[in-house]
PDB file of N, CA, C and O in Angstrom:
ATOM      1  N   UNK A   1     118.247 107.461 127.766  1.00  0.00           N
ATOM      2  CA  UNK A   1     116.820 107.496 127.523  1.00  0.00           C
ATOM      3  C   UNK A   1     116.519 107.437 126.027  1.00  0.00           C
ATOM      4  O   UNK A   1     115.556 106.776 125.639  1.00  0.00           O
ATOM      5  N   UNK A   2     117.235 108.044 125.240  1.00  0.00           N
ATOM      6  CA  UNK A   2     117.045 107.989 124.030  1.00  0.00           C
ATOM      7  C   UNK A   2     117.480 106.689 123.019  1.00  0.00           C
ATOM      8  O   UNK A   2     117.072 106.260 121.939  1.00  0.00           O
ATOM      9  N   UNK A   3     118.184 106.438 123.663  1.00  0.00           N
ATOM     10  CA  UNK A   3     118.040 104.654 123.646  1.00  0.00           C
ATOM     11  C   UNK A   3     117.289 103.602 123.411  1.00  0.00           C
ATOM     12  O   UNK A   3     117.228 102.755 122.519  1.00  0.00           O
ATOM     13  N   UNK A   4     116.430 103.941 124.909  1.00  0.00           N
ATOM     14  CA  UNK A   4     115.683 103.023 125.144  1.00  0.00           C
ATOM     15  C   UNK A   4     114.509 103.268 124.424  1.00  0.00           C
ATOM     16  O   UNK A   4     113.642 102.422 124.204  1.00  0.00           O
ATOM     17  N   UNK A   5     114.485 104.750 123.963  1.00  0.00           N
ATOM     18  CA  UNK A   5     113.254 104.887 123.107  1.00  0.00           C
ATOM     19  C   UNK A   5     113.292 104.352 121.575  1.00  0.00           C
ATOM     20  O   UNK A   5     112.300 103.994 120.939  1.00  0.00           O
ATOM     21  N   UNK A   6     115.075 104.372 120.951  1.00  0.00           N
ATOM     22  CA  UNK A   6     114.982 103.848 119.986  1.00  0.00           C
ATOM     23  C   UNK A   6     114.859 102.251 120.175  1.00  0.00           C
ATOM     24  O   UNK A   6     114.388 101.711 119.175  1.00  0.00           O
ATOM     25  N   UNK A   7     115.198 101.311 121.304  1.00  0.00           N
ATOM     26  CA  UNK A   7     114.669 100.217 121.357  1.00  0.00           C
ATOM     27  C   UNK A   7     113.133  99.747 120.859  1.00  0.00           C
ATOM     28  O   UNK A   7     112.777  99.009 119.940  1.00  0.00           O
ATOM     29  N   UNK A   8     112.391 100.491 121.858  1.00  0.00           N
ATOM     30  CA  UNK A   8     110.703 100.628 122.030  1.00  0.00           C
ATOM     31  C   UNK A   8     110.337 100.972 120.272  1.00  0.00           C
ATOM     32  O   UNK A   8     109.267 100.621 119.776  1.00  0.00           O
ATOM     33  N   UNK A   9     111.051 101.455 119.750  1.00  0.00           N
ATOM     34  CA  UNK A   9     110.527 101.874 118.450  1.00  0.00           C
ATOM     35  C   UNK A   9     110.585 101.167 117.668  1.00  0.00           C
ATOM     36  O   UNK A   9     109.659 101.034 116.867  1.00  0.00           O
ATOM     37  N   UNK A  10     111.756 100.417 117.609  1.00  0.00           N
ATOM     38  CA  UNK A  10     112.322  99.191 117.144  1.00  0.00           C
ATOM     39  C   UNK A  10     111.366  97.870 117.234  1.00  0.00           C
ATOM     40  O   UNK A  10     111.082  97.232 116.221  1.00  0.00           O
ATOM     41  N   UNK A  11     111.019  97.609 118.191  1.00  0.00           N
ATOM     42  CA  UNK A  11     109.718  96.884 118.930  1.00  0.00           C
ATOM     43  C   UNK A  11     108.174  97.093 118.280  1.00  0.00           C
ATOM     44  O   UNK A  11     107.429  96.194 117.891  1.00  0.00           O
ATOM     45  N   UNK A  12     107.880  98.752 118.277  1.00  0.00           N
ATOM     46  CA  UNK A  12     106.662  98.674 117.680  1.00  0.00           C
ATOM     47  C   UNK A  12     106.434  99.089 116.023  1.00  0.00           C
ATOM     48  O   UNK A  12     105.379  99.433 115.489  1.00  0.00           O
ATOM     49  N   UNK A  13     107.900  98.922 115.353  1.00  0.00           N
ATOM     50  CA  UNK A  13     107.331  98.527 114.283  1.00  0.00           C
ATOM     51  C   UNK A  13     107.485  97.112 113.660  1.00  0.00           C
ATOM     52  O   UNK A  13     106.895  96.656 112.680  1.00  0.00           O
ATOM     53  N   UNK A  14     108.479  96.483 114.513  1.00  0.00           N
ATOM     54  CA  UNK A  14     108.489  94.990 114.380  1.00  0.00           C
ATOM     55  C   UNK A  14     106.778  94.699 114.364  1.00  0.00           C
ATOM     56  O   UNK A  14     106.308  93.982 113.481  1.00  0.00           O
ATOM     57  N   UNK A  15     105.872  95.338 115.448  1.00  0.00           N
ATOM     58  CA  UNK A  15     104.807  94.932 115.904  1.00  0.00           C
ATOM     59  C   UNK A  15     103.488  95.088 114.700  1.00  0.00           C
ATOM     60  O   UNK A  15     102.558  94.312 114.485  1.00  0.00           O
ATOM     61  N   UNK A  16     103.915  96.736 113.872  1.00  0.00           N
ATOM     62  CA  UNK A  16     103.216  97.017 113.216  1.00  0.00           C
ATOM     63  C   UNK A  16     103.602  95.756 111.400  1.00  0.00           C
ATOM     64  O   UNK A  16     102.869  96.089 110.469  1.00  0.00           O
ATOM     65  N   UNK A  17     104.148  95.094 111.214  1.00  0.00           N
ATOM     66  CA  UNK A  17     104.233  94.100 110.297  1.00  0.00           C
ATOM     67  C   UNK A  17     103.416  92.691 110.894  1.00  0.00           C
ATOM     68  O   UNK A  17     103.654  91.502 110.680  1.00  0.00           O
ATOM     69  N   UNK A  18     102.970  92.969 111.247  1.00  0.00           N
ATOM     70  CA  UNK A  18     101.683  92.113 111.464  1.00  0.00           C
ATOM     71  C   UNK A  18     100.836  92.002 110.919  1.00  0.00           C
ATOM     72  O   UNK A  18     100.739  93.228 110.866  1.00  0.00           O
ATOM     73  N   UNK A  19      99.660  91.547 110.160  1.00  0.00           N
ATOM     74  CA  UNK A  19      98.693  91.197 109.369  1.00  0.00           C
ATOM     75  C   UNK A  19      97.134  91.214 110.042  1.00  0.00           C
ATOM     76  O   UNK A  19      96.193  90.508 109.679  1.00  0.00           O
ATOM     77  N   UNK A  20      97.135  92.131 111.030  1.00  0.00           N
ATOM     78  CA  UNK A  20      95.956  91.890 112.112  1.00  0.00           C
ATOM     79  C   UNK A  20      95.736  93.516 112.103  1.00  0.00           C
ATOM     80  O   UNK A  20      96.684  94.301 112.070  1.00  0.00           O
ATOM     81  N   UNK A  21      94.322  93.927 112.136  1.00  0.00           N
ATOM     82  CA  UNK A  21      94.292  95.467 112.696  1.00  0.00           C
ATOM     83  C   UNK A  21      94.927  95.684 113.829  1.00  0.00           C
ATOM     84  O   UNK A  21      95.873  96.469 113.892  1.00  0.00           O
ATOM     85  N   UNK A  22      94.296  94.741 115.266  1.00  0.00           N
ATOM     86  CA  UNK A  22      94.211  95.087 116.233  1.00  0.00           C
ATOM     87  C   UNK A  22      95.873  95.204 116.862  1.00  0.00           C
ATOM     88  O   UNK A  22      96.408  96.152 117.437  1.00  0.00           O
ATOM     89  N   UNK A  23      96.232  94.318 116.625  1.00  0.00           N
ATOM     90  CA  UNK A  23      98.034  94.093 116.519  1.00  0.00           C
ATOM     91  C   UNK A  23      98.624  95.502 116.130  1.00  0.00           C
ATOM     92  O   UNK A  23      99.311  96.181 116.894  1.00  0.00           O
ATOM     93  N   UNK A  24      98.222  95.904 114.671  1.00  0.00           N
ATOM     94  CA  UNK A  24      99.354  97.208 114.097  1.00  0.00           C
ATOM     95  C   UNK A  24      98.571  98.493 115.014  1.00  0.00           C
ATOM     96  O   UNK A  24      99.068  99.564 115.361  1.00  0.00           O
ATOM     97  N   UNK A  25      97.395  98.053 115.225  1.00  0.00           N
ATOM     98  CA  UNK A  25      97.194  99.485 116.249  1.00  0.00           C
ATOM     99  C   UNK A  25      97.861  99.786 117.374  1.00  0.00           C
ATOM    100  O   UNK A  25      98.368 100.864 117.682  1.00  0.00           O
ATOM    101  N   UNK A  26      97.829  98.629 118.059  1.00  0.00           N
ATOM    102  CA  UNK A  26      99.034  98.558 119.288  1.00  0.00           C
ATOM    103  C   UNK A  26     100.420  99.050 119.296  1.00  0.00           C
ATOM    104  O   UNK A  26     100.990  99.666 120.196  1.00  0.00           O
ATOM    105  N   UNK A  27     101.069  98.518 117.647  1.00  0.00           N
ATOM    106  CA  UNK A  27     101.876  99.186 117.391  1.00  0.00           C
ATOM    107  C   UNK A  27     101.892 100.374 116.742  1.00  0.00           C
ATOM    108  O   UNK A  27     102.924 101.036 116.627  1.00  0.00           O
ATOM    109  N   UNK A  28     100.964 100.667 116.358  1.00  0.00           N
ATOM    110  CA  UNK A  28     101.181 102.552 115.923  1.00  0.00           C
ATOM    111  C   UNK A  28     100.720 103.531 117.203  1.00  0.00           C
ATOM    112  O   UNK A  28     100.904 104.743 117.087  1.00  0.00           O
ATOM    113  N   UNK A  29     100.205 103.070 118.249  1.00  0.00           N
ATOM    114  CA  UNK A  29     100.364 103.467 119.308  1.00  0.00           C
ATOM    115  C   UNK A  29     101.666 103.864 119.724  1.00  0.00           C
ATOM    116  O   UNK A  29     101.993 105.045 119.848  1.00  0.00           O
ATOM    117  N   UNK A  30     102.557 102.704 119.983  1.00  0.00           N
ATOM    118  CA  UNK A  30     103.582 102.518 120.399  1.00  0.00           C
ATOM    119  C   UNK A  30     104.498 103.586 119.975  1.00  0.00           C
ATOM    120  O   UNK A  30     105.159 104.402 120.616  1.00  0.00           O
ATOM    121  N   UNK A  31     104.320 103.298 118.394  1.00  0.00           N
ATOM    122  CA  UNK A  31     105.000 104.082 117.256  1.00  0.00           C
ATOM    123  C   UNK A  31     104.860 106.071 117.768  1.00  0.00           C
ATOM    124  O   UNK A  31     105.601 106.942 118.223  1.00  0.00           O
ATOM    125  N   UNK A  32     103.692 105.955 117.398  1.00  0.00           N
ATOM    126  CA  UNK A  32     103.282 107.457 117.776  1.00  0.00           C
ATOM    127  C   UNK A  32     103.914 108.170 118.927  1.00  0.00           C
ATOM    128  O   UNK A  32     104.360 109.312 118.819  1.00  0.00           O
ATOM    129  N   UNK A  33     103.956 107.188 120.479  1.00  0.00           N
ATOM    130  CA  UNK A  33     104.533 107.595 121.930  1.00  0.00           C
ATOM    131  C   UNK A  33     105.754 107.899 121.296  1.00  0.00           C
ATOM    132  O   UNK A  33     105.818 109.068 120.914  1.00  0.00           O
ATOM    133  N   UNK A  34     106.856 107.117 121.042  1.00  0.00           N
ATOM    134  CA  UNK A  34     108.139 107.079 120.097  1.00  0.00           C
ATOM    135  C   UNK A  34     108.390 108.561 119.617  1.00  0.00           C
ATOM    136  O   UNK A  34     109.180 109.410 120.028  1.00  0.00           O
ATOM    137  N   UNK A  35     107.570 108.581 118.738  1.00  0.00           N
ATOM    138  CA  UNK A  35     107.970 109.894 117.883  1.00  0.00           C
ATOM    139  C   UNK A  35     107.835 111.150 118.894  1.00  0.00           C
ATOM    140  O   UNK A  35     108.723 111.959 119.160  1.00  0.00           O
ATOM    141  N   UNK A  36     106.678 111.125 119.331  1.00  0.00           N
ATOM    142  CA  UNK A  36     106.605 112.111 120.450  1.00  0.00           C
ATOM    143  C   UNK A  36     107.335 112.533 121.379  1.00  0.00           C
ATOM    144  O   UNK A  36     107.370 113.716 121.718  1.00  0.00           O
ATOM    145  N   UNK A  37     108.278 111.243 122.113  1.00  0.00           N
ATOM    146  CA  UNK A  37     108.898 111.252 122.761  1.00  0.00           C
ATOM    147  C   UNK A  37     110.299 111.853 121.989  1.00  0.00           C
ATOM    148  O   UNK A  37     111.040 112.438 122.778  1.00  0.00           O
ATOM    149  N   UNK A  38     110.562 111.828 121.225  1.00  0.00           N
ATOM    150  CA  UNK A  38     112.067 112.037 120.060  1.00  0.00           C
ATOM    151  C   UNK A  38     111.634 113.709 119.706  1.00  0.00           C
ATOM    152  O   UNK A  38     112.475 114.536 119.353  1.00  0.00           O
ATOM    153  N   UNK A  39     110.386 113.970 119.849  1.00  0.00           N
ATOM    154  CA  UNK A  39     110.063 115.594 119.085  1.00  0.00           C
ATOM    155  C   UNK A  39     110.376 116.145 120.555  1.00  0.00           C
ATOM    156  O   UNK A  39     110.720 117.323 120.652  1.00  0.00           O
ATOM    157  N   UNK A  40     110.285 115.443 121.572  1.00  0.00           N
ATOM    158  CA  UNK A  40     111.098 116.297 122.957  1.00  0.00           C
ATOM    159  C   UNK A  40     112.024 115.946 123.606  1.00  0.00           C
ATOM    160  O   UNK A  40     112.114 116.409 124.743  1.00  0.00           O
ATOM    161  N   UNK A  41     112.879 115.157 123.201  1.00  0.00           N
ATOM    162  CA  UNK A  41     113.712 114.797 123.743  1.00  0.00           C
ATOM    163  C   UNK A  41     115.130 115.202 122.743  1.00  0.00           C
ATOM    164  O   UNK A  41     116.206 115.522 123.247  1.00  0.00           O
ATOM    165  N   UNK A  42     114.917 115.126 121.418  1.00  0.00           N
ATOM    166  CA  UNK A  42     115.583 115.953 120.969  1.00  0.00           C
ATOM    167  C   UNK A  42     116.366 117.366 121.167  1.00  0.00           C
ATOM    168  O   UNK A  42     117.403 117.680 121.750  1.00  0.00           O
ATOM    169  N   UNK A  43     115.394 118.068 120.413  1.00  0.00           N
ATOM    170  CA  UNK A  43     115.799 119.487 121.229  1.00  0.00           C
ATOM    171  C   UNK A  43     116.613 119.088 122.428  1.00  0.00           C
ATOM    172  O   UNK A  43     117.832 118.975 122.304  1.00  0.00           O
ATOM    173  N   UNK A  44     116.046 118.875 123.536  1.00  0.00           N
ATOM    174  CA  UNK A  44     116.331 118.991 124.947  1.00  0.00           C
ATOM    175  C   UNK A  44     117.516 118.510 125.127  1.00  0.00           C
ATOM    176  O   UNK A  44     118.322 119.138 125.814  1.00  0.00           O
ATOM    177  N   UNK A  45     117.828 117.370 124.575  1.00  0.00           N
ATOM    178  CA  UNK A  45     119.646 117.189 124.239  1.00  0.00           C
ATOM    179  C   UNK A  45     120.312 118.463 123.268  1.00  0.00           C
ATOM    180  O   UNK A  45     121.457 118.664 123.674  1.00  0.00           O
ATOM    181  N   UNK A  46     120.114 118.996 122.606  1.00  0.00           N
ATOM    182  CA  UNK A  46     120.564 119.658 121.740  1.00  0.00           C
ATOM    183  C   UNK A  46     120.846 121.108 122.121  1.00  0.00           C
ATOM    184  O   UNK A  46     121.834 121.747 121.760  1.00  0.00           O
ATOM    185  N   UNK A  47     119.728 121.603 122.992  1.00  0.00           N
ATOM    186  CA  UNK A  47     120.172 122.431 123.636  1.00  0.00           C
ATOM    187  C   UNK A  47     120.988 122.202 124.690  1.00  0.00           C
ATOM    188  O   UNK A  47     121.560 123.226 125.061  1.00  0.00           O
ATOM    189  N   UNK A  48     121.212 121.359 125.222  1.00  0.00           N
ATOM    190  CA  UNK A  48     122.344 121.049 126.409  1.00  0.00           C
ATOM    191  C   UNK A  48     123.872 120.756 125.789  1.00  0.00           C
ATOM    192  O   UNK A  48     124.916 120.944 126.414  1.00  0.00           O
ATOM    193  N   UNK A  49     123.760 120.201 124.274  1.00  0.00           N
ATOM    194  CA  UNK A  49     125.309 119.995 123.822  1.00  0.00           C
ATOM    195  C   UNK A  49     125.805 121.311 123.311  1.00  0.00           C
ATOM    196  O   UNK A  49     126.986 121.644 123.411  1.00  0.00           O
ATOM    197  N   UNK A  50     124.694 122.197 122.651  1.00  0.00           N
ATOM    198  CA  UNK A  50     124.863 122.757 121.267  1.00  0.00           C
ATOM    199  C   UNK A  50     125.736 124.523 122.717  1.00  0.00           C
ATOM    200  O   UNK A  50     125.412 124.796 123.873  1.00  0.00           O
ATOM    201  N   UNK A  51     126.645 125.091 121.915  1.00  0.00           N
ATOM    202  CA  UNK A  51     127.012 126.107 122.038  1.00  0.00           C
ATOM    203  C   UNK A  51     125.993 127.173 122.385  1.00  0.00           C
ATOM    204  O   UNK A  51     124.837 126.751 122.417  1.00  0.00           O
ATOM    205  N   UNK A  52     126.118 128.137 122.586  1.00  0.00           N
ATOM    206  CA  UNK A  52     125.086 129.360 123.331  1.00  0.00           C
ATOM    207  C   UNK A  52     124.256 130.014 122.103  1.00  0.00           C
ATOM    208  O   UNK A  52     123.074 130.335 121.976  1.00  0.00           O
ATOM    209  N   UNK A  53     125.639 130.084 121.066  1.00  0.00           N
ATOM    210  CA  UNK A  53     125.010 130.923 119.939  1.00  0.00           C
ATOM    211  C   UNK A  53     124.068 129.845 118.863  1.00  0.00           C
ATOM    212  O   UNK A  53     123.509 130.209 117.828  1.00  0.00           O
ATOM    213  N   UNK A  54     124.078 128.548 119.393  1.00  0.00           N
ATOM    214  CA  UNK A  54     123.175 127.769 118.233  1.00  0.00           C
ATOM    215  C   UNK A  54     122.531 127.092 118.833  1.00  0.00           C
ATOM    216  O   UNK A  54     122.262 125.996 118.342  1.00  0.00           O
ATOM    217  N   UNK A  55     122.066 127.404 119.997  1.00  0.00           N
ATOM    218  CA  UNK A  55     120.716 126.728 120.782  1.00  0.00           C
ATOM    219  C   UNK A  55     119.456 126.901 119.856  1.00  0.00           C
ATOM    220  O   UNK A  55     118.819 125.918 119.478  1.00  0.00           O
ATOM    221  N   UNK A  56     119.174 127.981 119.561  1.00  0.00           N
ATOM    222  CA  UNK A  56     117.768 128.914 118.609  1.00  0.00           C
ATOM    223  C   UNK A  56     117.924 127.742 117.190  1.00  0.00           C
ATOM    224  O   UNK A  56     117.226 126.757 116.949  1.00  0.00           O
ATOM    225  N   UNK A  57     118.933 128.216 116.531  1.00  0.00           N
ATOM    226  CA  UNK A  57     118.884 127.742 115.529  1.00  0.00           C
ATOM    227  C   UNK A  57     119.006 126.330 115.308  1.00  0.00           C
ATOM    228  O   UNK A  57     118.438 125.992 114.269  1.00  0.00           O
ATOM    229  N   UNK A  58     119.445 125.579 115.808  1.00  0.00           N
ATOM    230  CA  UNK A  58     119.818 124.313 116.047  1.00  0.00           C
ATOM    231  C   UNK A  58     118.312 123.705 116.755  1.00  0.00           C
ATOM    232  O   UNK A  58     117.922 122.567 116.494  1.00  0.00           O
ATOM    233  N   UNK A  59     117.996 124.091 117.137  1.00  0.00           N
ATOM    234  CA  UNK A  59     116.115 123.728 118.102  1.00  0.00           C
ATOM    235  C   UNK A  59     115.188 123.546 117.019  1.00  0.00           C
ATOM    236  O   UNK A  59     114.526 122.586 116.625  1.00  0.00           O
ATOM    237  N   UNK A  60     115.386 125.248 116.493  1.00  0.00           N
ATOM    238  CA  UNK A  60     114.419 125.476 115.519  1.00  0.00           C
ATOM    239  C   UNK A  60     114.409 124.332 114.310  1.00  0.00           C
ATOM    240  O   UNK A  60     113.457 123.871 113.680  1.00  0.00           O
ATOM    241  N   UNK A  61     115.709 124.077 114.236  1.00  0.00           N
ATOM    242  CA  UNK A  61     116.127 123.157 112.722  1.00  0.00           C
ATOM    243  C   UNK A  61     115.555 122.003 112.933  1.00  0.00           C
ATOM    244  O   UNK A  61     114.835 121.510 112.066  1.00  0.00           O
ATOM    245  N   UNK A  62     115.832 121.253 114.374  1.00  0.00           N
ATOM    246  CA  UNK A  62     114.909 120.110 114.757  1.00  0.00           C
ATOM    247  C   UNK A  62     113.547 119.863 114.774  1.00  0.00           C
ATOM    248  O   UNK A  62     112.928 118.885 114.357  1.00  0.00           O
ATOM    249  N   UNK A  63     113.172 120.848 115.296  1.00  0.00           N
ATOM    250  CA  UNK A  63     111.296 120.996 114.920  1.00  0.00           C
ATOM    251  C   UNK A  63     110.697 120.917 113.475  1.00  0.00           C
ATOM    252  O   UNK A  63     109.753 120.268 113.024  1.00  0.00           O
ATOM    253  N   UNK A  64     111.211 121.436 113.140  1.00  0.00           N
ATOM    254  CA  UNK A  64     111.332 121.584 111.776  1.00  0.00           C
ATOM    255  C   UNK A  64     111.499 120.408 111.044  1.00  0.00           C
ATOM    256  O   UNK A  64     110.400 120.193 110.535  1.00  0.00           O
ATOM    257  N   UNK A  65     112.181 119.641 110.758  1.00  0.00           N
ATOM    258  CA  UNK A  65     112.604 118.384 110.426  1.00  0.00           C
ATOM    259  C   UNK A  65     111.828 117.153 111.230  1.00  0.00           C
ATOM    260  O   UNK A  65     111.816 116.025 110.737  1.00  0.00           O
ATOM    261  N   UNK A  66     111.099 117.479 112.658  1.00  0.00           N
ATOM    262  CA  UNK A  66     110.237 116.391 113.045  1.00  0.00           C
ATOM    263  C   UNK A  66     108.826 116.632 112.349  1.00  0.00           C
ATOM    264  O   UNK A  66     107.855 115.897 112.170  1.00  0.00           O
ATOM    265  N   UNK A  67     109.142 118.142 111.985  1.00  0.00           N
ATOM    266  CA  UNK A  67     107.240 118.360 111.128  1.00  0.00           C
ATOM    267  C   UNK A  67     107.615 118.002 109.417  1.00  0.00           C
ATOM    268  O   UNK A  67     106.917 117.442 108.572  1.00  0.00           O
ATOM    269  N   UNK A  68     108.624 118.418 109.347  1.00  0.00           N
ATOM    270  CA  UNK A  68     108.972 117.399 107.501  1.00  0.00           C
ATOM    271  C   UNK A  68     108.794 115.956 107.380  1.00  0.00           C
ATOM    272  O   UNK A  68     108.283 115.411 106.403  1.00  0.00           O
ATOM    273  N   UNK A  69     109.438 115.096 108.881  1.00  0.00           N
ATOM    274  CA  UNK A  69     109.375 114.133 108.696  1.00  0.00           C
ATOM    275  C   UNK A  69     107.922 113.790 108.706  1.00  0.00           C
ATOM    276  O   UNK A  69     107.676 112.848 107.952  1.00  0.00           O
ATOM    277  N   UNK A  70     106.768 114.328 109.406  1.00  0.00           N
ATOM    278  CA  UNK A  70     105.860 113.379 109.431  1.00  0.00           C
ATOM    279  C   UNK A  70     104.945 113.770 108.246  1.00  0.00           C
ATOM    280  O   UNK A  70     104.224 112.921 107.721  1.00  0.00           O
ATOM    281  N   UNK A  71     104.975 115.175 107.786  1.00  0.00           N
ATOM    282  CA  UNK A  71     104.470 115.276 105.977  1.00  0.00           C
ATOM    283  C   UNK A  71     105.169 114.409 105.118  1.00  0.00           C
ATOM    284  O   UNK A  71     104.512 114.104 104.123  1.00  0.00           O
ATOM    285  N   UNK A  72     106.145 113.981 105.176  1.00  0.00           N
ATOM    286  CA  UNK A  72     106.944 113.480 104.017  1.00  0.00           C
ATOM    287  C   UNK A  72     105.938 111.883 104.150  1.00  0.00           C
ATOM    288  O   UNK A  72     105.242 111.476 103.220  1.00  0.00           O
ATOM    289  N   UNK A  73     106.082 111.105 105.611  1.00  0.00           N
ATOM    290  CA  UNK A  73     105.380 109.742 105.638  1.00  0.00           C
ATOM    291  C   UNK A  73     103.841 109.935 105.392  1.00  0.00           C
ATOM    292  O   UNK A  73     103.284 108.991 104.830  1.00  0.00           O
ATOM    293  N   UNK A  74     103.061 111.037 105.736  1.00  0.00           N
ATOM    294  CA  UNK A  74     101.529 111.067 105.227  1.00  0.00           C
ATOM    295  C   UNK A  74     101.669 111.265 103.801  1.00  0.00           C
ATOM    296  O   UNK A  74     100.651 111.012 103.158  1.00  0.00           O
ATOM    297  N   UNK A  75     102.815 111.707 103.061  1.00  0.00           N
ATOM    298  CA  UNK A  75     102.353 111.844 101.789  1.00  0.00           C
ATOM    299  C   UNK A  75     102.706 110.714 100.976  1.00  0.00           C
ATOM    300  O   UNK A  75     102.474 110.537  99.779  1.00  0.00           O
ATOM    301  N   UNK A  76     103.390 109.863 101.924  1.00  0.00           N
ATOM    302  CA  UNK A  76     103.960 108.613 100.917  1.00  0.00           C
ATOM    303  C   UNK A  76     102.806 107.183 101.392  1.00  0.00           C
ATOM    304  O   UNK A  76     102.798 105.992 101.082  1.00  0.00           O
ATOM    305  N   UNK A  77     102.034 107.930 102.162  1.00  0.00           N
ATOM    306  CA  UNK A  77     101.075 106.990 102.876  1.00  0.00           C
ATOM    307  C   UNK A  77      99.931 107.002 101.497  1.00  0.00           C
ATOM    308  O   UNK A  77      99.685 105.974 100.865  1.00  0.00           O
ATOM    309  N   UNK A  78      99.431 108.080 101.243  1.00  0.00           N
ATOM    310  CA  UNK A  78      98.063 108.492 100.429  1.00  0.00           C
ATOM    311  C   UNK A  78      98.102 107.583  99.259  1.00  0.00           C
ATOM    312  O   UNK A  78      97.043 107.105  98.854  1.00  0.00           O
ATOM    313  N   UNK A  79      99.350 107.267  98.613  1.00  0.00           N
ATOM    314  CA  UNK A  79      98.614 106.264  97.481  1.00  0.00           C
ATOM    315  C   UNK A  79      98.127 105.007  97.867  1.00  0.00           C
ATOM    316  O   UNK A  79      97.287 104.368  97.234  1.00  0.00           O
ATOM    317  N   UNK A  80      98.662 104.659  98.909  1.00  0.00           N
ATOM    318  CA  UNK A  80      98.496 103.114  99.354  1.00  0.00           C
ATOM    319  C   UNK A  80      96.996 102.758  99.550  1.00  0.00           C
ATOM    320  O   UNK A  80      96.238 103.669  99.884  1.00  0.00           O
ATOM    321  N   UNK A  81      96.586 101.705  99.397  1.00  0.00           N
ATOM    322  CA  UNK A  81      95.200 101.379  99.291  1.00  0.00           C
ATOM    323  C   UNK A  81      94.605 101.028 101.016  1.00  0.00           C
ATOM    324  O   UNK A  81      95.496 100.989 101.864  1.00  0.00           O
ATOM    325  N   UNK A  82      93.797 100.894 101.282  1.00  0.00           N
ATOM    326  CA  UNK A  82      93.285 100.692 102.774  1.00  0.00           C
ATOM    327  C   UNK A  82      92.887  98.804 102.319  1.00  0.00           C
ATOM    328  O   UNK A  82      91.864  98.218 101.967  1.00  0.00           O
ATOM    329  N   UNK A  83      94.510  98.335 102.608  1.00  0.00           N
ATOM    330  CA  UNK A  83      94.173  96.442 102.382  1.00  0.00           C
ATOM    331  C   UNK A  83      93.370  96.091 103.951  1.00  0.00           C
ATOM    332  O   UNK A  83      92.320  95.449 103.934  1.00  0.00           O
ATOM    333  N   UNK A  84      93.806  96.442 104.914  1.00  0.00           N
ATOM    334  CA  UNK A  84      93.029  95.630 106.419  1.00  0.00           C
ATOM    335  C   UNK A  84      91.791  95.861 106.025  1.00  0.00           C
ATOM    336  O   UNK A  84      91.309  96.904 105.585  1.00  0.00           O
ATOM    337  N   UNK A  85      91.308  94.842 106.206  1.00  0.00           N
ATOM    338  CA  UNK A  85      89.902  94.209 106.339  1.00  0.00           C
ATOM    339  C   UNK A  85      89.426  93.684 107.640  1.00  0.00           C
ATOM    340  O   UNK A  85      88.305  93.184 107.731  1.00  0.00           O
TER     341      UNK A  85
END
């Protein structure tokens, strides 16, 4: 499953290099399901591989790192100018 989600992701940002609003919305749609899907599907593997004593910590570390990742891209987003017209 996690696969196929990195396929699909693969897909909608191919989609989002497009030059059209309506196009990159489709793909930040896409994009967005993606991530969502990876902020639970994560963990949920992780607790099934990870040992007894690093379920907590190992979970926690993931959450964590899916909420860094998406501050780190809004903050590298803010200088960029709003080009779609």
């Amino acid at each position: 499953m996690i696969v196929a989600n990195n396929i699909l992701l693969f897909i909608a940002v191919g989609v989002c290099m497009f030059n059209d609003a309506s196009i990159i919305l489709v793909g930040r749609f896409f994009y967005g399901m993606c991530a969502g899907t990876f902020t639970v599907m994560c963990p949920k593997f992780i607790s099934e591989v990870a040992p007894t004593e690093y379920k907590g910590p190992f979970g926690a570390m993931s959450q964590f790192m899916c909420v860094f990742g998406i501050l780190a891209v809004t903050l590298m987003g803010l200088p960029v100018p709003n080009c779609i017209t």
